[in-house]
N, C-alpha and C positions, 0 to 999 in steps of 0.2 A: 204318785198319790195313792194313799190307801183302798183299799176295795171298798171298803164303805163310805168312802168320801164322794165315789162317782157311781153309788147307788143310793142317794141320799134319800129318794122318796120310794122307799121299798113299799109293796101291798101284798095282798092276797094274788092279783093278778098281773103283776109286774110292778112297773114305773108308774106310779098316781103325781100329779102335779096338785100342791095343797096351798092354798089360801090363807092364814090364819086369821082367826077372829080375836080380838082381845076381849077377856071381859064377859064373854057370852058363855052358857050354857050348851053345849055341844052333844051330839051321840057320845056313850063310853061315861065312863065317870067326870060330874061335872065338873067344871072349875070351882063351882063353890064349896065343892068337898076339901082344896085344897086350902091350909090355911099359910100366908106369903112368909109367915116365920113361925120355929118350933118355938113352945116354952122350955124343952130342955133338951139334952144331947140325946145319942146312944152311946152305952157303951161297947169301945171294942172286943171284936171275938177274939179268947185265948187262941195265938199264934196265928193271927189273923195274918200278917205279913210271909207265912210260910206256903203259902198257896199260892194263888195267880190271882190277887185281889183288887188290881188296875191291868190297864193294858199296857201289855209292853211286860208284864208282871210286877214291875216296880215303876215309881215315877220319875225315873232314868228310862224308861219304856229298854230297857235291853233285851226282852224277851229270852230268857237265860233261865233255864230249868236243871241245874247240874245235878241234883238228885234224883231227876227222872231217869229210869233206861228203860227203854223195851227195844228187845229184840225181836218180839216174835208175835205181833199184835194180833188181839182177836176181840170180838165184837161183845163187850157187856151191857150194854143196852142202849137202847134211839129214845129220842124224844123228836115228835113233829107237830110240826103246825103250817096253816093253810098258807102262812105266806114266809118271808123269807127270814133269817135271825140274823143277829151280829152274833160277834166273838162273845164267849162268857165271861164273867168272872168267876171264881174259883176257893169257897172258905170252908176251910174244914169238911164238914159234909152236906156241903151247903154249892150246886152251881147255880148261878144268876143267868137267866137268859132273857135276852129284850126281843122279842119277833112279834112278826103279823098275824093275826089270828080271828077266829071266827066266834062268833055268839057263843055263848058256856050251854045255852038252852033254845028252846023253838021261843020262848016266853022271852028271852035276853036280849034286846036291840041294843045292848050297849056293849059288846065284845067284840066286835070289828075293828080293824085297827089297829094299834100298837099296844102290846101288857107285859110286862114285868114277872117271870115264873121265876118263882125257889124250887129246887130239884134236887131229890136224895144223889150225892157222889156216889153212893154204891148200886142203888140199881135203880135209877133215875124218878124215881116217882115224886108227884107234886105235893111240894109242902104249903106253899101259894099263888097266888094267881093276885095281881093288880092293874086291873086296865088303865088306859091313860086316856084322857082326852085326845079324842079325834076328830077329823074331817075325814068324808069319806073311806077308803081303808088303807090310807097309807101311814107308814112311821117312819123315822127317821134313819133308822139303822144304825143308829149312835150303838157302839157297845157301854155296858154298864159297870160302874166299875163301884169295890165296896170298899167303903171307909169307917175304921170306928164305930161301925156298927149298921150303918145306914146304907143303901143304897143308893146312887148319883147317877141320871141318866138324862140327856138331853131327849127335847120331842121337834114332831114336824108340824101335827097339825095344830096343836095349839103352840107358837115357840113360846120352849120356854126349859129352865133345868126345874127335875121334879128329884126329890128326898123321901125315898120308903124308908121304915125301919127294916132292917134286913131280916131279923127275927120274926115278925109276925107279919109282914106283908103290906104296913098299915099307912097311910097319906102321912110325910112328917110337912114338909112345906114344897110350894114353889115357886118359882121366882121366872115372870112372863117375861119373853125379848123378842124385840122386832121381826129377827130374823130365827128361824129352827138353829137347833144344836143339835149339828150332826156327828161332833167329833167327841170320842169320848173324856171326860172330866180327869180330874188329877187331885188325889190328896193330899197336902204336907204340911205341919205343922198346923194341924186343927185347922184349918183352912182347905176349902175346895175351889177348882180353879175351872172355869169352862170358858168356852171361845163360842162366839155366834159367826165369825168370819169377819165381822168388823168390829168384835170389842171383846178382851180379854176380859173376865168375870174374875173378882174375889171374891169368895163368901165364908161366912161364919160357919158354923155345924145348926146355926139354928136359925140360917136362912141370911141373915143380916148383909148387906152389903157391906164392904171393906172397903174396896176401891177397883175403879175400870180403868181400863185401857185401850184406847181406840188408835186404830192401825190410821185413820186418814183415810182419804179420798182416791189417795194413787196404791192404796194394797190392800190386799184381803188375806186371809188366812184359812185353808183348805185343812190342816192337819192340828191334833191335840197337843196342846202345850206339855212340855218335861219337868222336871226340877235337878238343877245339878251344882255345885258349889253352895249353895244355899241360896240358890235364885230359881227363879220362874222363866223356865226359857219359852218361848214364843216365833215363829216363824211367819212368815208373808210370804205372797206371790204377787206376781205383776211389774210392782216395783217391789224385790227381792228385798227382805232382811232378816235377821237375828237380832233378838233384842232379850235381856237379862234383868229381870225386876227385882227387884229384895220384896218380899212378899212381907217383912214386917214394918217396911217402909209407909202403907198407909196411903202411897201416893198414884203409885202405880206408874210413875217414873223410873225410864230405863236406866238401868247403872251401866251399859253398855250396848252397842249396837255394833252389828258387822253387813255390810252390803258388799257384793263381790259377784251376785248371779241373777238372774230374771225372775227365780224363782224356788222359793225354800220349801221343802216337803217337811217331815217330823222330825224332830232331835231325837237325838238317843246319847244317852252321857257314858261315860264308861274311862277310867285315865286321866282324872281330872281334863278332860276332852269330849266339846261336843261332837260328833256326828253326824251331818245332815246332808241328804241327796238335793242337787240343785238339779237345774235346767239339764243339767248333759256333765254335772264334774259332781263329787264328793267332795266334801269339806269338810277338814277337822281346825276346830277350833278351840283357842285358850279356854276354858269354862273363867277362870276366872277376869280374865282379861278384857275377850272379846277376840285377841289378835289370832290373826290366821299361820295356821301351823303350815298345812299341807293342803294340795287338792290332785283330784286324779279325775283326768278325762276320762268319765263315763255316762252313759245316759240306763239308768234304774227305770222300776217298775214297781216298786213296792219300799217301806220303810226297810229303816238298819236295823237288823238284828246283830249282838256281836258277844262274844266271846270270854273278853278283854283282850285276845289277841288277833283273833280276827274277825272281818265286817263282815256281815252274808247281805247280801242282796239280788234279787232276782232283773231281770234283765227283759227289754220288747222282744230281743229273739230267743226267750224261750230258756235261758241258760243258769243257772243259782250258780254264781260268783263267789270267791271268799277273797279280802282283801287284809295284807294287812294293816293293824290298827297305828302301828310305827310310821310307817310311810305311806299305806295305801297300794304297795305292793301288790300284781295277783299273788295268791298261791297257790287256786286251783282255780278249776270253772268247769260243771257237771252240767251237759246239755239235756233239759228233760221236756221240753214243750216244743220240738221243732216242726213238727205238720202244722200243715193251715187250718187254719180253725181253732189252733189250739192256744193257748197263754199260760201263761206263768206271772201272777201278780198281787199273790198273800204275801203278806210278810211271814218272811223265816222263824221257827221257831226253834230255841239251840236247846237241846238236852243235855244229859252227859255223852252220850256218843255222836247222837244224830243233829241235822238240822232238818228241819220238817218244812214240808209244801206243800200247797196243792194246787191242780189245776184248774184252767178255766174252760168253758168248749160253748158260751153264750149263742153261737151261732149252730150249733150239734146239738143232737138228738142222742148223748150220750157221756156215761158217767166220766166222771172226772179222776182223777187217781191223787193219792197221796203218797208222796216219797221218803224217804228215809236216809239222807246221804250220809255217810261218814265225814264228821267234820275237823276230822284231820286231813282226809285224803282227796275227799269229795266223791270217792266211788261208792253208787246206791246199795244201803244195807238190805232195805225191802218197800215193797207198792204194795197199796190198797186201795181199790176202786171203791166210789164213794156214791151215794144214792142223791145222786143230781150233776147239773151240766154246769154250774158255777161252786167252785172252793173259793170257801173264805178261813182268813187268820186261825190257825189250831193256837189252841193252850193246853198247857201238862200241867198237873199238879197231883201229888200224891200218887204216884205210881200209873196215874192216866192220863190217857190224851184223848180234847176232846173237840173234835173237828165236826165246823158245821157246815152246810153243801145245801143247794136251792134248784129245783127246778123251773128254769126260766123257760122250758119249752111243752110245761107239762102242768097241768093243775094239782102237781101234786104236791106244792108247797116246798118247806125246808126241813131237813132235819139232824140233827145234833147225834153226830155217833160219839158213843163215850168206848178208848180200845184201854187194853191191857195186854202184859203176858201171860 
């Protein structure tokens, strides 16, 4: 399960448990600021797709940076705030970060809670700030992902998916759900796709509903939908499946389904093949089919990052795996989290030479490190200790990398190191 899926009500001072209200006026910016649909679109940023603009970086989520290298990282600048962040997304010079945060002023009762910051890529300074509707001071830890122009990020205290313009920082709509949206959204074919854990979301760019999709009473869904073949892949737990939508279908009717384990974590597509960590096996699947290729007993700790040739996956004891994408083959396995205390359970991030990680140390009073494995070999290129005792998912774009880390033992918040060579 991703790291943000089992920190889902992140705050200033840890884990807040949140109520949502529908309808009502809340601390933070109110709901009636929001309006439920745009009258028009945004448009996309030139080469908007060349950065880290969803998660996973594409909606294949492959987390694949082959124009990144760094060898020899060093520190261009932090960005912090009092409580903890997701993963960015990544446009031009533009990073989007969704974290917990404090009042703007001694005068501002509404900055508590979860906001939405624009940040210069080159040496991090704020271009904007948009709080979200809260309860108390928790947020969801959705990460944010940019589409055509806007910004798409689930919430916790009020649920619901919320649409900024990415450019000016401004309310475009929202759209209220029963339950928070913790996982983050997916863009494809002018359509945005979000999950609440029991109903897959289609939407317009200007809010409109398309069509839902509801898991049933025996699954839920823990992790953010893919796109692969020209479908909307989607996973469960509990009673395990894979299910494939034609997203111009209208209907929101599966064009296939696959059940084989207890339990589906994230797709990642890659080889006309999906991807996906189950209960204790890996599974590659037809993208277009449904039928199941191969599976390899293992039990994961974090989504697939991959290559095209090979899987990376991090492991409960501590180990980053690489498998291949053929058969599921090992081909290495680099032990980096073996003390107690310690974990290993971001998802891998693949450059051109490396695949990136970091740790976790939840129960320590002490920083975490970030690795550098050669992902041919799997022998570590280089470490960087990180300013907090929780690592969460790095992304690279444009020559950097940009890894966030949380103090869970310290009031000192979370903070976003942006490295280079």
């Amino acid at each position: 399960m991703p790291l943000h899926s089992r920190r889902r009500f992140l705050g200033i001072t840890g884990t807040t448990g949140i109520v949502a209200l529908a309808g009502c006026s809340i601390n933070g910016t109110s709901l009636f600021d929001w309006s439920t649909t745009a009258a028009e679109t945004t448009a996309p940023f030139p080469g908007e797709s060349d950065g880290w603009p969803q998660y996973g970086r594409t909606a294949r989520h492959t987390g694949f940076a082959p124009e990144v290298r760094i060898d020899d990282p060093s520190e261009d600048w932090t960005f912090g705030l009092a409580g903890s962040m997701a993963p960015p997304a990544v446009v031009g010079n533009r990073v989007v970060v969704h974290g917990g945060t404090e009042p703007e002023s001694d005068d501002d009762d509404g900055g508590t809670g979860g906001a939405v910051f624009s940040l210069r890529a080159d040496d991090g300074r704020k271009q904007w700030r948009r709080n979200l509707p809260h309860i108390s001071s928790g947020y969801s830890g959705c990460p944010p992902i940019v589409y055509r122009g806007s910004v798409y990020v689930g919430h916790a205290g009020a649920g619901g998916v919320y649409a900024i313009d990415a450019r000016e920082g401004t309310p475009r709509w929202r759209h209220e759900t029963d339950n928070s949206v913790n996982e983050a959204a997916v863009g494809f074919r002018k359509q945005v796709f979000a999950s609440t854990g029991d109903e897959l979301l289609a939407f317009s760019e200007r809010g409109h509903t398309n069509w839902t999709y509801r898991t049933g009473n025996d699954r839920s869904s823990f992790s953010p939908p893919a796109v692969g073949g020209g479908f909307v892949i989607y996973t469960t737990a509990i009673l395990g499946s894979i299910v494939a939508i034609d997203p111009a279908a209208n209907s929101g009717v599966p064009e296939w389904l696959y059940r084989d384990d207890r339990r589906f974590g994230t797709p990642t597509v890659a080889n006309e093949t999906v991807y996906v960590p189950g209960h204790d096996r890996l599974h590659a699947v037809d993208v277009a089919t449904g039928d199941g290729l191969w599976t390899r007993d293992v039990t994961v700790s974090s989504s697939i990052a991959t290559d095209g040739d090979r899987l990376f996956v991090t492991t409960p004891s501590g180990d980053l795996v690489a498998y291949a994408t053929a058969d599921g083959s090992e081909q290495w396995r680099a032990t980096l989290a073996a003390d107690d205390g310690v974990y290993l359970r971001t998802r891998p991030l693949v450059t051109e030479r490396s695949v990136v990680v970091t740790t976790e140390k939840p129960q320590l009073d002490e920083n975490v490190t970030t690795y550098a494995v050669d992902r041919q070999t799997g022998e570590t290129r280089w470490s960087v200790d990180q300013p907090g005792n929780v690592g969460f998912d790095a992304v690279a774009a444009d020559g950097r990398l940009y890894v966030p880390s949380y103090w869970s033992s310290r009031d000192e918040g979370g903070t976003l190191v942006a490295l280079s060579d």
